[in-house]
C-alpha positions in Angstrom: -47.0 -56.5 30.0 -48.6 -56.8 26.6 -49.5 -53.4 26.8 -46.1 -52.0 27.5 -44.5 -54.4 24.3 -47.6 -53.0 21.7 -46.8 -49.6 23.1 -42.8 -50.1 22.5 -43.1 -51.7 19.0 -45.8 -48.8 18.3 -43.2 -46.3 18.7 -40.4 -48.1 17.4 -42.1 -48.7 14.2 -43.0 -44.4 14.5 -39.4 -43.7 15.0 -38.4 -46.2 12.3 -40.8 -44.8 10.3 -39.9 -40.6 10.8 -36.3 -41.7 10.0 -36.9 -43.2 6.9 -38.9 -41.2 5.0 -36.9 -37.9 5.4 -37.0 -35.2 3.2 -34.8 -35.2 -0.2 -33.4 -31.8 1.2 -31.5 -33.2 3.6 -29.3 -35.5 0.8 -26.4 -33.8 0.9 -25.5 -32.2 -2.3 -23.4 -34.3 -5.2 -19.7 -32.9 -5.2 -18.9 -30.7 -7.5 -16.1 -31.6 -10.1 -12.8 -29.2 -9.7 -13.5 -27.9 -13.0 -17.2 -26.7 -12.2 -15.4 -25.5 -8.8 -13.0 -23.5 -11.3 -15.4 -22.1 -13.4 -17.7 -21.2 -10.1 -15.0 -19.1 -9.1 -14.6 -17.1 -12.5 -18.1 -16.7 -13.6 -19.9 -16.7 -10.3 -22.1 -19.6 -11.5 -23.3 -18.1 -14.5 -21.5 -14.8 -15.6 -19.6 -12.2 -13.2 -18.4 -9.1 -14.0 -14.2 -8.3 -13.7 -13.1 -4.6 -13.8 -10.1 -2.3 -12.7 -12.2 0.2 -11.4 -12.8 0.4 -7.3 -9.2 -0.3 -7.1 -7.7 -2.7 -9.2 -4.7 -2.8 -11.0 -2.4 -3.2 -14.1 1.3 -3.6 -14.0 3.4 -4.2 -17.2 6.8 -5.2 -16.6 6.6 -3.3 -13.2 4.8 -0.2 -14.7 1.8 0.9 -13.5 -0.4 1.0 -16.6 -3.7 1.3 -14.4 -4.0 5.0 -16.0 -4.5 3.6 -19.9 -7.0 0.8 -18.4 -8.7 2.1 -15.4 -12.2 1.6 -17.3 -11.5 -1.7 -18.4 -14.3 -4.8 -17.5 -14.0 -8.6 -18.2 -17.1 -10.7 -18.5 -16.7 -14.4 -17.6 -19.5 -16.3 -18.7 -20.2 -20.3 -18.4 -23.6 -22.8 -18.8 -24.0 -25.8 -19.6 -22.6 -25.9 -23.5 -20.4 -22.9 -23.6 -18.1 -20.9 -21.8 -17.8 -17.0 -23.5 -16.1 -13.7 -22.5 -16.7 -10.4 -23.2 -14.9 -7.3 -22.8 -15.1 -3.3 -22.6 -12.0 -0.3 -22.9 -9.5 -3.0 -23.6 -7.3 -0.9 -25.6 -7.1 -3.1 -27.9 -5.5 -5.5 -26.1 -8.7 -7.8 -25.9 -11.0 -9.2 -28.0 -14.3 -7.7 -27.3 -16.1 -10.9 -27.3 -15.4 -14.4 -27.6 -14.7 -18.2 -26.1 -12.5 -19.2 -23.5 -11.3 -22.3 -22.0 -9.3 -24.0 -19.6 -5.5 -24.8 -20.8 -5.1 -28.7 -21.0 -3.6 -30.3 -18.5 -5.0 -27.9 -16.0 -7.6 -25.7 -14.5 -5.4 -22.6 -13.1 -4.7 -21.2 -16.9 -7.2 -20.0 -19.6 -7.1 -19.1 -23.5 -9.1 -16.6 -25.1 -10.2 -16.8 -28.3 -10.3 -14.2 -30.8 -7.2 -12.3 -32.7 -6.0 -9.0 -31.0 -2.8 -9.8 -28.7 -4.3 -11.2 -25.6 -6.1 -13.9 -27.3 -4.4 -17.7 -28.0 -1.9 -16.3 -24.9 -1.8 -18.7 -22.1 -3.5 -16.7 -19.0 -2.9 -17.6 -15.6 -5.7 -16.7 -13.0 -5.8 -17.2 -9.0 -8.9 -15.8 -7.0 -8.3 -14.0 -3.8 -11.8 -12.8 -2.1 -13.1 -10.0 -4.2 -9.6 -9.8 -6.8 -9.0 -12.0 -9.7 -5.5 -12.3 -10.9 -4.1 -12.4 -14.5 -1.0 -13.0 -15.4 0.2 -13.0 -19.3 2.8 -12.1 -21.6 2.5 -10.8 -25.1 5.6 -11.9 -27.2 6.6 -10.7 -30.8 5.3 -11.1 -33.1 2.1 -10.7 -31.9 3.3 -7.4 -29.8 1.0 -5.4 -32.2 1.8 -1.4 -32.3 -1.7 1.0 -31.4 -0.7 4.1 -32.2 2.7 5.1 -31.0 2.5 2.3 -27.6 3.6 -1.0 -28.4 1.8 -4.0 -25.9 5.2 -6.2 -26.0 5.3 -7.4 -22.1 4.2 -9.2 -19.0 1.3 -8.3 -17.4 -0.7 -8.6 -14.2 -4.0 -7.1 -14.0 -5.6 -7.3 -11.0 -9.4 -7.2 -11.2 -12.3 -6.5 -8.6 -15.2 -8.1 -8.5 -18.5 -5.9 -9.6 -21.2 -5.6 -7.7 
């Protein structure tokens, strides 16, 4: 009878002991606040690229103005002390480099930085799959003219996600 209670406490104290020194791994992961969710959405985790091209869109005020951007790539970059953009065949719409951040009070508009029409403009963004969303307006009197085509509007470009 001894036997059999050494053998049970043997294991017990085995069992106990498996159980209780398991691996860090397993810890579940600390949750992620809904503004490092947010920015894991634009950047990727670090920095993802945002074009027209494959099938994306811009529509001003109804019009199709895919044509004048079709070429046109948004870099969304974040780390750990700074959040930056950058961007190619804007037209002149965009900065081609600079800051962004969340609007206050929320984490589903951005601001650019930077002086061309686009930037200091409220930008709201939803992520579908592959597509990122922007919607903006550009308002007098910062509805500069390029060339002959003035950039007075709303806006919704619809961006893909590059590979």
């Amino acid at each position: 009878m001894q036997k059999q209670i050494s053998r049970f406490l043997l294991l017990g104290l085995l069992t106990f002991g498996i159980f209780s020194c398991k691996d860090k791994k397993d810890d579940p992961t600390p949750n992620k606040t809904p503004e490092e969710l947010a920015i894991e959405e634009l950047t990727g985790g670090s920095s993802q690229i945002w074009t027209v091209a494959g099938g994306g869109t811009v529509i001003r005020d109804g019009r199709s103005e895919t044509n004048i951007y079709q070429t046109f790539e948004l870099t969304l970059a974040a780390n750990s002390s700074s959040k930056t953009y950058t961007t190619i065949n804007s037209n002149d719409l965009f900065d081609a480099n600079g800051n962004w951040s969340f609007v206050a009070g929320g984490l589903d508009k951005i601001l650019l930085t930077g002086s061309k029409p686009v930037a200091n403009n409220q930008i709201s963004w939803t992520r579908t799959g592959n597509d990122l969303i922007l919607r903006f307006s550009i308002v007098a009197p910062g509805a500069r003219q390029l060339g002959t085509a003035a950039v007075l509007g709303n806006y919704v470009f619809t961006l893909k996600k590059k590979a």
